[in-house]
N, C-alpha and C positions, 0 to 999 in steps of 0.2 A: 878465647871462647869460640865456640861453635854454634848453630843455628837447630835449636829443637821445635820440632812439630808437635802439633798436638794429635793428632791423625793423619797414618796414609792407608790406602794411598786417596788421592785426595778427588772425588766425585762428587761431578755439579750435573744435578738434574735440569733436563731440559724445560725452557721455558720457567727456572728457579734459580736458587741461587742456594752456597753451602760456605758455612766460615771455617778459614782456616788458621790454625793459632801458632802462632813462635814466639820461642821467648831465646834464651842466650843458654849456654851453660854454664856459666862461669861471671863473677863481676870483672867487666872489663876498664876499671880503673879511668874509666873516661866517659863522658858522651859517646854514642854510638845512633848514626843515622841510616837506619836499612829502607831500600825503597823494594817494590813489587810489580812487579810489572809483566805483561803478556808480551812474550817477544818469540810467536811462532805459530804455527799448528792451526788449530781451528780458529780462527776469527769470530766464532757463535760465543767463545769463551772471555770475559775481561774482567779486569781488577772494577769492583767498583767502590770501596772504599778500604782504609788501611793500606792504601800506596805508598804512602809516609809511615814510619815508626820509630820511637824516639825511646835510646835505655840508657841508663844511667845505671853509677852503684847502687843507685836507690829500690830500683824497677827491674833490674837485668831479670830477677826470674820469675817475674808477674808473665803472664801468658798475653800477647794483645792478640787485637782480631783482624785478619784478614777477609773481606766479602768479595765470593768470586760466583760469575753469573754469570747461566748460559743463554742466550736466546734461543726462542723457537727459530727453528726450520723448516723447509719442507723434507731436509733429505730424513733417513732411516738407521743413518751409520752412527756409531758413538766415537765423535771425532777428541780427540787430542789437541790441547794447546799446551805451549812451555813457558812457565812460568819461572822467571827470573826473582833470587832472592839476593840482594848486594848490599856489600857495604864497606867503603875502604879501609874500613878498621878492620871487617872478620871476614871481610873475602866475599866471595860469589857463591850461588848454585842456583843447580837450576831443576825445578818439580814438574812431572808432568801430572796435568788434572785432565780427565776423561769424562766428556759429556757422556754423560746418561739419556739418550732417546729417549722419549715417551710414544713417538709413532710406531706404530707398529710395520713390520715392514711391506712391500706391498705384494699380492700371489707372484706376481711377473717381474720379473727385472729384464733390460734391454742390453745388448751388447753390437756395441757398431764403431768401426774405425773413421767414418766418416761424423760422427756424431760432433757437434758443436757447442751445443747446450753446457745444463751444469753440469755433466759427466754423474749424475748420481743415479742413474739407470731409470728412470721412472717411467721414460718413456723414447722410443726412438732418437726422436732431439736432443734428448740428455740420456741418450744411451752413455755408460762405460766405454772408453777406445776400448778396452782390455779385457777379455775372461778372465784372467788372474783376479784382476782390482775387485769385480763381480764376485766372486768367490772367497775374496778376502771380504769385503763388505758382510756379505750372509756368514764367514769362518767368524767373528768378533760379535757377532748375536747368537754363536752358540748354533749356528745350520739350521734357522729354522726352513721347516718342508717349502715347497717355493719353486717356480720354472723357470729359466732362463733361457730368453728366443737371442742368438748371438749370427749376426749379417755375415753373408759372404765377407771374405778375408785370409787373412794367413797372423794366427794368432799361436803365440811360446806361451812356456810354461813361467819363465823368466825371463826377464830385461837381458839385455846386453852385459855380461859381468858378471850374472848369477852362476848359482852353483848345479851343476848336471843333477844333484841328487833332488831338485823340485819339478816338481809336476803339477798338473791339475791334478785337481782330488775330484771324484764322485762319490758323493754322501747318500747316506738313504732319504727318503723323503723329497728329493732333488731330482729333477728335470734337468736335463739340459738337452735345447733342440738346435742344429743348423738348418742351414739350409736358406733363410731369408735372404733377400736382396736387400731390405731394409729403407734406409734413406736413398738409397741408388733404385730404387724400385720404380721402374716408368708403369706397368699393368695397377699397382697402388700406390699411388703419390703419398708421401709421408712414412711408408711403409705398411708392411701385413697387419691386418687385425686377426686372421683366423691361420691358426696353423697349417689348415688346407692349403692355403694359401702358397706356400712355400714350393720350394723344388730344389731339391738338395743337389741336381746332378748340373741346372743349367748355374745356382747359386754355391761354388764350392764353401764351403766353411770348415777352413786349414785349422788342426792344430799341429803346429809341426815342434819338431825335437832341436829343430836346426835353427842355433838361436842366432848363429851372425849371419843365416841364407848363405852362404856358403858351399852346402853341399855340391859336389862334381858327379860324374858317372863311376862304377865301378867302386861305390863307397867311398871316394875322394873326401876328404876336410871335415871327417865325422868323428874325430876326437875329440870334439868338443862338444857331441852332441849331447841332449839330456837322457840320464840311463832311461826313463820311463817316460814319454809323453800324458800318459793318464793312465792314476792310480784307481783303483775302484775299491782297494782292500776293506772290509767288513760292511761294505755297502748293500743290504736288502734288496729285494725283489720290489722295495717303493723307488729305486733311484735309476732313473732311466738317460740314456745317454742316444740320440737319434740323429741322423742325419748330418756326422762329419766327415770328415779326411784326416786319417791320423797319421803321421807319417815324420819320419828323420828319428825316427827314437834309437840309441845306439848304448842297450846294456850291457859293457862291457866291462863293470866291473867286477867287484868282488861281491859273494854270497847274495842277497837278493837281487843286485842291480844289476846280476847277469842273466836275469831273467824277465822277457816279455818286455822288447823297447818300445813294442807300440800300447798296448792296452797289459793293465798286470795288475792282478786281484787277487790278496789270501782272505778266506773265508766270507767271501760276499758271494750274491746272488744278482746281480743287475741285469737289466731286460739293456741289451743292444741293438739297435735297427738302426738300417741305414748309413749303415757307416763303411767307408773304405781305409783297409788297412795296407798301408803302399810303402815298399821300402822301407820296411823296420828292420833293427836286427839287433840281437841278443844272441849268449851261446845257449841258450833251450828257452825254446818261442819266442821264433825272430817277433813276428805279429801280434799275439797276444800268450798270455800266462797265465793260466787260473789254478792255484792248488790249495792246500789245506782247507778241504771242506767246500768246493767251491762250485756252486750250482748256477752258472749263468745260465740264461736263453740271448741266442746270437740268430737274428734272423733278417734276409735282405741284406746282407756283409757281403762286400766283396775282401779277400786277402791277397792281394798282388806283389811279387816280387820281395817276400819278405825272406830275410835268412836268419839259420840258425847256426853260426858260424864255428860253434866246436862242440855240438851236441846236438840236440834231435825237435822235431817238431819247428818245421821254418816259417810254418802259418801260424799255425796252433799247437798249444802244449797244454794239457791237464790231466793232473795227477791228485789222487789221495782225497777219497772220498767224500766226491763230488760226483756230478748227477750235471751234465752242461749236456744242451741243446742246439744242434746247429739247423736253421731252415732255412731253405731257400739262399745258400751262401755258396758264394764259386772261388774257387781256392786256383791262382794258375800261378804257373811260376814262380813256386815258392822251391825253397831249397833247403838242404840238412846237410851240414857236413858228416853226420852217422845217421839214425834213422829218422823217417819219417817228413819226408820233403814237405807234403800240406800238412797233415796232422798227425799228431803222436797223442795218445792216449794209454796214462802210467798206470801203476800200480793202484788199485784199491777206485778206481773210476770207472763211472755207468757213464759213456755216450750213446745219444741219437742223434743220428741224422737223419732230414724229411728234405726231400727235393734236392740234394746239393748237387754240385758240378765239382769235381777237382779234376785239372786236366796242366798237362803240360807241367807239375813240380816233380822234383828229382830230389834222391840224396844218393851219400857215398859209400853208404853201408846196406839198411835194408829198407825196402820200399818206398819209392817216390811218393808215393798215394798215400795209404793209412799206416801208422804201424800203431798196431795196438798190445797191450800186455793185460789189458781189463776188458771186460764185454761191450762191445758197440755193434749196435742195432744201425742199419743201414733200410729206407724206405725210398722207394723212387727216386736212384741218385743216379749218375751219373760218375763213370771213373774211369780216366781214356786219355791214357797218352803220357802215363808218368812212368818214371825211367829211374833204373839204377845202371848208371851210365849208360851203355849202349843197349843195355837190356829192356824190353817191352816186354812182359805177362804177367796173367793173373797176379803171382806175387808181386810184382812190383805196381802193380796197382792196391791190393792189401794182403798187407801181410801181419798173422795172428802168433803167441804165443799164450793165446786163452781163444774162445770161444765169438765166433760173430754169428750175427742175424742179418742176413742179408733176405731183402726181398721187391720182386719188381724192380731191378735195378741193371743197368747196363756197365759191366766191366768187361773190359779189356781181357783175352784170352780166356774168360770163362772159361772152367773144364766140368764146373757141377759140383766141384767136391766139398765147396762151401753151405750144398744145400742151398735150403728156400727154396721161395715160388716165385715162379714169371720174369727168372730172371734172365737174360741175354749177354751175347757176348758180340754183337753185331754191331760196326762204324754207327756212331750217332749221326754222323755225317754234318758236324758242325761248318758254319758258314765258312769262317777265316778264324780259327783261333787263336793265332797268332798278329791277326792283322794288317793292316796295308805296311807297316811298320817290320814287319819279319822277326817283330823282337813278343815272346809272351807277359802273362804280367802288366799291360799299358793298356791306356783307352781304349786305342781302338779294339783291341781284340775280338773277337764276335764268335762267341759260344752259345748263339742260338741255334734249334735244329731245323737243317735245310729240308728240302724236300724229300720225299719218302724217306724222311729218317723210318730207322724201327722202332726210334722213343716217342713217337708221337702216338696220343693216344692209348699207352703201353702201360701205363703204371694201375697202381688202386688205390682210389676212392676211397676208404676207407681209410688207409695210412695216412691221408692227409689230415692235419690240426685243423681243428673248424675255425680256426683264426687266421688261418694260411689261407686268406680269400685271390691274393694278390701274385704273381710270379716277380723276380727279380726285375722286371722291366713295368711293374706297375699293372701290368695287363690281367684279365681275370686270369686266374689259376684253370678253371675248369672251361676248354674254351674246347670246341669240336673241330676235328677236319673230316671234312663227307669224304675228301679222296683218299682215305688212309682207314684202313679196317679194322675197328678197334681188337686190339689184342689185351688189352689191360682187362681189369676186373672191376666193376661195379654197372650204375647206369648210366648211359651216354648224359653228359658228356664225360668222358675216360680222362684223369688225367694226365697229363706227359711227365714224362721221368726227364728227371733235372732241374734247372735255376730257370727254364725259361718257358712256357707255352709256347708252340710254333705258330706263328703269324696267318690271323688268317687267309686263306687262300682261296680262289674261287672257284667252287664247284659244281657240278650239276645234279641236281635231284631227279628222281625218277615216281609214280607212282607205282611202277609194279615192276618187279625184277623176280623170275623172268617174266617175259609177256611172249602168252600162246596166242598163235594166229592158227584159227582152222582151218583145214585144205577146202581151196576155193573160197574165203571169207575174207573180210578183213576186221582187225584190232586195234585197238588205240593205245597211247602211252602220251601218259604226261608230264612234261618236262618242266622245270624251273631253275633258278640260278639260287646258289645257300647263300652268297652275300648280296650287298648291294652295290653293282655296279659301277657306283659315280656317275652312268652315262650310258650313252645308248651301244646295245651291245649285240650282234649275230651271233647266232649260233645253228652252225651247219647242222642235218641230221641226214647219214649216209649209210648204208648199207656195208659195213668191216670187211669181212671173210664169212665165210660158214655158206650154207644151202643157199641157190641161187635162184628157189621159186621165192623167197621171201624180199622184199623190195619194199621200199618208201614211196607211198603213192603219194603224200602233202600232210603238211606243207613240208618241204625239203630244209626251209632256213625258216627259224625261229627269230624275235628282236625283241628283249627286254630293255630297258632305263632300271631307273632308281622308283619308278612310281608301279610297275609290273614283272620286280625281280623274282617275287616271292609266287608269283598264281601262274599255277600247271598251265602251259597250252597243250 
């Protein structure tokens, strides 16, 4: 004989209890003693009566009762326990019974590798070690909507041993932010309460592809990586993803998995901010992969050093009607083995871009820069220094096989023929872009613009998203230099073309430019400083070149602080 159930599979409500029935198949010609017993899984779940059952030829196919109960918890998860059914006459087995939660789960769950507590997310202390474990918890309640704050760390998709084709998933309805310090947090002891709170650049938050750390230089030990570090496919414009480092994805399989190692999305929309994509590679969209239908907004990204090892788009790749937005993103040293070193944009796909930088990515075939086959619209960018091979211009900065909109925007060998307005073909004159390092694509790099850039103050006002308050570095968008004469289009302040406002610098203000002196009289001018200071500051007032009856009669030297920067003397 065999052991029949009366129902599976077999579910015990939380804080209840639910009977379950066996009986035998067969008359087993003897006494038969089966016992019941919990031997695993949740400990919320236990046998509380019918542990013992007695069948005989008499009874074998009378059904008895098993009572199995689960206790309240605090957690939210519908845990599993293994219930053993034995008997030396008809053998073993063993049933799994699934508590049923009645909690509901809570808006926030926690993610932190320092976490000690009971690992059920609820709060810092019992933050999850793990993003997976977090995303499994909310995968077995069906995703309900919910944010997830996950601490500085270096967090996979999989354990040690798993299989390359798992990834994190992003669901619609679903948050997830880095950037915390968390339980390591010395400014907030116990950790953040407000997402302000955060700082994604000094608090990294890894999810990387590189599941035994392993990775070398030069894509050493990345056979093993996982094809996709994070999925987004069918994910809506409710599921947000902010403030990581996505990095080691290596899709190099076959049909989807050779697409997008670091971020890869069919027919979703997700909002991305804040996030760094570093050393991904796939063979089209080393760094991310959006197609079939696929309408992201990507803004405040950085994509460094990502490749597309036998196909195009080494940052970015999206194809097939889709509608994806990039702002405020710097694309540098990415690379394509055929087109499209930073971005590639396919057939049947609308791109914009608002503010961006790409600088420094190359491919093998056509354009370092853009390569595009569908219409993309280009608004105060920045596009300087990318190469097909030793080659430098306009093409290989973008190059079209449809139609672009460029406008207010600085590329590399401009000749005009792309049209638009306001746009330039003059050095941005970035800091070090390449960095103290000589290498592009890494930390330090510094593709902010130096002095008298001609991007400063150059773009328009109006191209900018009334949401794009912010430039890549935090600092306001709309920020003035008194020593640079706007060239752009709207009202002071003008914004700068690219990922960065240039830093304020200190200037001098005038009340009247020019200032007429009558012959034999004298005139006045008032002078003041655009910032503040820090401290106490001269400022010489001399006489240049020009006509030699005009002369500074007083005061010669001027002295502002921080308390009289701002009022003319």
């Amino acid at each position: 004989p065999v052991f029949i159930f009366g129902s599976t599979p077999i579910l015990v409500p939380e804080g209840d209890a639910t009977e379950l029935t066996i009986a035998l198949s067969e008359d087993p010609q003897q006494a038969v003693e089966i016992t019941v017993s919990q031997v695993g899984g949740d400990s919320d779940i236990a046998v509380v009566s019918g542990s013992v059952l007695l069948f005989s030829s008499s009874n074998w196919w009378i059904a008895q009762t098993v009572t199995l109960a689960a206790s309240h918890d605090a957690d939210f998860s519908n845990g599993v326990a293994w219930i053993e059914i034995h008997s030396d006459t008809v053998g073993t087995m063993v049933a799994a019974a699934t508590e049923v939660d009645v909690d509901p789960p809570p808006s926030r769950l926690y993610v932190d590798r320092n976490a000690t507590g009971t690992n059920d997310g609820t709060s810092w202390t019992n933050a999850f070690r793990e993003l997976r474990d977090a995303l499994a918890a909310l995968a077995s309640l069906g995703n309900p909507a919910t944010e997830i704050w996950v601490a500085q760390g270096i967090y996979t998709p999989v354990p040690v041993g798993g299989s390359r084709t798992g990834s994190f998933r992003l669901s619609s309805g679903l948050e997830l932010y880095g950037g915390f310090a968390g339980l390591l947090s010395v400014t907030y002891p116990g950790g953040e309460t407000e997402r302000e709170q955060r700082n994604p650049l000094s608090n990294p938050t890894v999810l990387s592809g590189d599941v035994l750390a392993n990775d070398g230089p030069n894509w050493a030990n990345i056979s093993d990586n996982s094809y996709h570090v994070m999925d987004c496919s069918e994910a809506d414009s409710t599921a947000v993803l902010d403030g990581f480092v996505i990095q080691g994805g290596n899709a190099n399989g076959a049909s989807s998995f050779s697409f997008g190692g670091g971020l890869f999305g069919l027919a979703c929309s997700p909002i991305v901010r804040q996030c760094s994509l570093i050393q991904n590679r796939a063979a089209w969209g080393g760094g991310a992969y959006f197609g079939n239908a696929s309408s992201p907004l990507l803004s405040w990204c950085r994509f460094l050093g990502n490749l597309a090892y036998n196909g195009r788009g080494g940052g970015f790749y999206a194809q097939t009607d889709g509608f994806p937005v990039l702002a405020n993103c710097l694309f540098s040293a990415n690379s394509a083995s055929r087109e499209g070193g930073g971005i590639h944009c396919r057939t049947r796909t609308d791109m914009s871009l608002y503010n961006c930088t790409l600088t420094a990515n190359s491919a093998a075939s056509l354009s370092g820069g853009i390569y595009a086959e569908s219409p993309v619209r280009i608004w105060n960018s920045v596009l300087w220094g990318n190469s097909l091979g030793t080659l430098v211009n306009q093409a290989t900065q973008l190059y079209r096989t449809t139609t672009y909109q460029v406008n207010y925007s600085c590329i590399q060998g401009w000749t005009g023929s792309l049209g638009g307005a306001g746009n330039i073909g003059d050095d941005p004159r970035f800091g070090n872009p390449v960095g103290a390092d000589g290498v592009g694509g890494t930390w330090d790099d510094d593709t902010r613009l130096g002095p008298g850039s001609p991007c400063i103050d150059a773009g328009r006002n109006n191209d900018v998203p009334a949401w794009l308050t912010t430039d890549l570095a935090g600092n306001p968008r709309f920020r003035d230099d008194p020593s640079v004469l706007d060239t752009g289009d709207g009202i002071s302040p003008i914004v700068d073309i690219g990922v960065y406002e240039a830093p304020p610098r200190q200037g001098v203000l005038v009340t009247s430019d020019p200032v007429y002196v009558r012959e034999g009289d004298e005139a006045t001018l008032g002078v003041a400083l655009s910032e503040d200071p820090g401290g106490a500051v001269e400022v010489a007032v001399a006489v240049d070149s020009g006509d030699p009856d005009i002369s500074i009669v007083s005061p010669s030297s001027l002295f502002f602080d921080s308390q009289n920067w701002a009022t003319p003397q």
